[in-house]
C-alpha positions, 0 to 999 in steps of 0.5 A: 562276231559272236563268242560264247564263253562255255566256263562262264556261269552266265546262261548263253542266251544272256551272253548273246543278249549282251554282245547283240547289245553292245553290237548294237550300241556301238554301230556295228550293227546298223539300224534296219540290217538283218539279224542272223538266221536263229538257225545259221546262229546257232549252227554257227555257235554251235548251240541249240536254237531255242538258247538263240530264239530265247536271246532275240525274244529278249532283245525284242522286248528290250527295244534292240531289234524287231521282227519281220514276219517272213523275213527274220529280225532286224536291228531297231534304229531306236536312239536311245538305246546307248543312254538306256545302256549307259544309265544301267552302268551309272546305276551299277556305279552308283551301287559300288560307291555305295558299298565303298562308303560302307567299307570306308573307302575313300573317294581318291582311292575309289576315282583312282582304281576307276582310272586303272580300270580304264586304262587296263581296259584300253591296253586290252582294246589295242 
């Protein structure tokens, strides 16, 4: 469900943010089931517990999941979690056009890697 990428530069609990994010996003994780333990986590993955807790207090305070007190975590059912989501990828989309026109990179050549990318991506899905 989980893995951790131990060449990338990212910190870990960054890396469990974002594969807990789009777990969520997509529906694997339904709204209202249980997180995994902190500690069955981090046994699992094979990291220090407090880079785990670290990841679900984010998490809380972005709106993914909420705390039970004796019971754990559980996945927020907060709808509008995948528009949040999607606005951050148009915010970062809009950044690279930006940096394109000052490149002088033209709209067609710029729509055209975006098709690419897209299918690339959905070579790599199947």
């Amino acid at each position: 469900m989980i893995g951790i990428d131990l060449q990338n530069r990212r910190p870990i609990y960054e890396q469990v943010v974002e594969r807990f994010e789009t777990l969520i996003v997509n529906g694997v994780l339904e709204p209202d089931s249980q997180m995994p333990s902190v500690r069955s986590l981090a046994m699992e993955l094979s990291i220090n517990p407090n880079t785990i807790q670290k990841a679900y207090s984010v998490l809380e305070q972005e709106g993914y999941i909420y705390p039970v007190k004796g019971r754990g975590n559980f996945v927020s059912g907060n709808q509008g979690l995948k528009m949040k989501k999607q606005e951050s990828v148009f915010a970062a989309l809009k950044d690279l056009v930006e940096k394109g026109l000052e490149l002088d990179i033209g709209c067609e050549t710029f729509v055209e890697r975006v098709r690419k990318c897209y299918q690339e991506g959905g070579e790599r899905r199947t």
